[in-house]
C-alpha positions as CSV (number, residue, x, y, z in Angstrom):
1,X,93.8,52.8,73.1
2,X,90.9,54.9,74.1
3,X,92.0,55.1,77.9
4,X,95.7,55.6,77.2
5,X,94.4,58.7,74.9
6,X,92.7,59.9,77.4
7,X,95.8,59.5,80.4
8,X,97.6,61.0,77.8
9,X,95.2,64.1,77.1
10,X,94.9,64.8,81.2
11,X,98.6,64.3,82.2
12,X,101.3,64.9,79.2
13,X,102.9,67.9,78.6
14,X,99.6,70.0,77.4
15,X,97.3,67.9,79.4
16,X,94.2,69.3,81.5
17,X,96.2,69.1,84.6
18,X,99.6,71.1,83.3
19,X,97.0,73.8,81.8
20,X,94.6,73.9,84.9
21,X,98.0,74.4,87.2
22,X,99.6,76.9,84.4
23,X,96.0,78.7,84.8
24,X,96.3,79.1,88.8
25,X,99.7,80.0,88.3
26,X,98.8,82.9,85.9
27,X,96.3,84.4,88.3
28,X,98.1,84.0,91.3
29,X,100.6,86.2,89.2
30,X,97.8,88.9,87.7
31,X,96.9,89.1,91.5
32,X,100.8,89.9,92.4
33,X,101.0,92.4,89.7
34,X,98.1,94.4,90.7
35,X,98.9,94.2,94.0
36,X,102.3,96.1,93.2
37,X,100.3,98.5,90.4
38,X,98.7,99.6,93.8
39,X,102.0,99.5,95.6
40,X,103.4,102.0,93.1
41,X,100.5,104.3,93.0
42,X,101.2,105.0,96.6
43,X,104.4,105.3,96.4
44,X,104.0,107.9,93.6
45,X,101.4,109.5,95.9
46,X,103.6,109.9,98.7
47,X,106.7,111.0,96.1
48,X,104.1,114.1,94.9
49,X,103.3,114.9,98.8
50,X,106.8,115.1,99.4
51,X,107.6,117.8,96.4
52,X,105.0,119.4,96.6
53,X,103.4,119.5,100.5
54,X,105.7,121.4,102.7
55,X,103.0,120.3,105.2
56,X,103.2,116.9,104.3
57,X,107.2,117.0,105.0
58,X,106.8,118.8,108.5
59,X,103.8,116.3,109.3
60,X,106.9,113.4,108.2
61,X,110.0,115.2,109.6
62,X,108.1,115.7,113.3
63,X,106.8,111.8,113.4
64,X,109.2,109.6,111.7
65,X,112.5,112.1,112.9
66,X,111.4,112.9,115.7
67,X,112.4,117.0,114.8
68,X,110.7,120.5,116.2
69,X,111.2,123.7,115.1
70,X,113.6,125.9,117.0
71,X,112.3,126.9,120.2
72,X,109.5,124.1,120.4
73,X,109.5,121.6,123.4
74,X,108.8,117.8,122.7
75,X,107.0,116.5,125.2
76,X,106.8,112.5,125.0
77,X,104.2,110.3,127.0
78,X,105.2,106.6,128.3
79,X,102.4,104.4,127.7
């Protein structure tokens, strides 16, 4: 009786092994959620630099578009 009490208390529905995996499961999940906290603290970073940093935008327009003001020459190098 003693041994199927204790089989019972490590692998039934609320054993130690279902809580021990629901406890790695929970951090695994803490961990996602504060990797996307940090996600969206950038995000709201870059969202401020863009209405508020008309240097920001230029910096973004010139790299990512690939624009110039009028009159400027691009010059590109080939690695």
């Amino acid at each position: 009786m003693a041994i199927g009490s204790i089989i019972l208390i490590s692998i039934g529905d609320y054993g130690l092994l279902k809580m021990l995996k629901i406890q790695r499961d929970r951090d695994q999940i803490l961990g996602q959620v504060d990797d996307i906290k940090q996600e969206i603290g950038r995000i709201e970073t870059k969202i401020e630099k863009i209405q508020t940093d008309s240097a920001y935008i230029e910096k973004e327009a010139r790299e990512r578009l690939g624009m110039s003001k009028p009159g400027e020459k691009i010059y590109r190098t080939v690695p």
